[in-house]
C-alpha positions, 0 to 999 in steps of 0.5 A, spaced: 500 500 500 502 506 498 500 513 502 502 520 499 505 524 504 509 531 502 510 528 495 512 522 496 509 516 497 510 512 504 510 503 504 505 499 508 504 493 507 498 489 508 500 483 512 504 486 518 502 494 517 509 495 518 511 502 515 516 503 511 521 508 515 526 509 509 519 512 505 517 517 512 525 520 512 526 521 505 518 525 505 520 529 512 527 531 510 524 534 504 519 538 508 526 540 514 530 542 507 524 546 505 523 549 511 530 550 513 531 545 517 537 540 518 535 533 515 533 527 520 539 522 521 535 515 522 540 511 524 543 517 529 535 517 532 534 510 533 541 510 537 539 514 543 538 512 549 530 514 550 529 510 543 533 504 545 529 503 551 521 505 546 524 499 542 525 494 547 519 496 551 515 495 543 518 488 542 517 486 548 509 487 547 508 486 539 516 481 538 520 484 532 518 492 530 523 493 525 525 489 519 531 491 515 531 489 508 537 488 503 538 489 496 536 495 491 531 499 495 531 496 500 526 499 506 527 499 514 520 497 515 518 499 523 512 497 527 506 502 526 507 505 533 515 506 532 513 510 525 508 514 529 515 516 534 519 517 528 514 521 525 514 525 531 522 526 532 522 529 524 516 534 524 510 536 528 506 536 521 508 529 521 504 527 527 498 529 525 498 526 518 501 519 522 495 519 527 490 520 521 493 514 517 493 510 524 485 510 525 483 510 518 480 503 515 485 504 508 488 497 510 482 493 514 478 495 507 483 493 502 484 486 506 476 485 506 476 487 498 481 481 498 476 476 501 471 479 498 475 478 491 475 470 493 468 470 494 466 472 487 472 469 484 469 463 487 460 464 484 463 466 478 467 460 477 462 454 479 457 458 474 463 459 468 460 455 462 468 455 459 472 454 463 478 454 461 477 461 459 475 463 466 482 467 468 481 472 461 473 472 464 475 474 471 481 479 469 476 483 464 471 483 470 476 486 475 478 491 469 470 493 469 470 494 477 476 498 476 473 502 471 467 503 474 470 505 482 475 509 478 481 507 481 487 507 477 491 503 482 489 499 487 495 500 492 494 508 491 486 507 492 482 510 497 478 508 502 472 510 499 474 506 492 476 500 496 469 499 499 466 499 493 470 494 491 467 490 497 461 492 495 461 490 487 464 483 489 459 481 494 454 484 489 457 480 483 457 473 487 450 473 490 448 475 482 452 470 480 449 465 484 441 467 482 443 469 475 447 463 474 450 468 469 456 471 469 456 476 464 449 478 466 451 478 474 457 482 473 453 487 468 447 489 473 451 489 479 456 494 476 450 498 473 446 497 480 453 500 484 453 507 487 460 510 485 457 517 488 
């Protein structure tokens, strides 16, 4: 999942929701430099001592809170409540955003749209008449879901987006289950969905 902030876009992955901590340096070093202040300094922030002991506190109540990748691009993921000091230590303008994303749903309804992706895939599965050109029928539905909602990317998709997108699956599944018509079921719900 990606999040813009100050014109960059911030990580998070879905599984753990762990933030990519080497995103929210690069977006509030651009917004220090801007402002004439000096860039935040990760690795020296994280070697203090009031840090050191907010990181044992944190693992010793969720385990690992930081996840160092290696390779081209690598990230330092960190759990989300370390994300919300780090943010704190680089600028009060990124507290209020951190605390925002944190009580959003963006990630509870991108997970729900997944298994409600699976619920659809399977209705209009059992009532595929070819199935062997199941995989092209299920990529050009998702294509008019997308279509229909307006979301360019689903990474970068709003809340609002991604709830329609649970809704258009489930609506498409019961179809699919009454019609016993996949186009159809796929056409109506689409027509029937409130994008407003």
């Amino acid at each position: 999942m990606k999040r813009p902030l100050f014109g960059i876009e911030i990580s998070q992955k879905s599984g753990n929701e762990f933030f990519s901590a080497t995103d929210l340096v690069k977006a509030g070093n651009k917004w220090r430099i801007s402002n004439g202040l000096e860039p935040f300094k990760l690795a020296t922030w994280l070697q203090t001592k009031g840090t050191k002991e907010f990181i044992a506190e944190l693992k010793e109540r969720y385990g690992k809170v930081k996840i160092n990748s290696k390779g081209k691009g690598h990230h330092t993921w960190v759990h989300p409540l370390l994300f919300i000091d780090i943010a704190l230590a680089i600028s009060p303008k990124l507290k209020i955003e951190t605390y925002e994303w944190l009580f959003d749903s963006l990630i509870k309804n991108r997970n729900l749209s997944g298994n409600s992706y699976k619920l659809m895939a399977g209705a209009l599965y059992a009532h595929s008449r070819n199935k062997s050109a199941f995989y092209s029928d299920i990529r050009r539905f998702a294509g008019m879901i997308k279509l229909k909602i307006g979301a360019q990317d689903w990474q970068r998709a709003t809340e609002k987006q991604l709830r329609l997108r649970d809704k258009a699956h489930e609506s498409i599944a019961l179809l699919a289950e009454v019609l016993r018509d996949n186009e159809q079921a796929v056409r109506i719900a689409l027509d029937k969905l409130n994008t407003n």
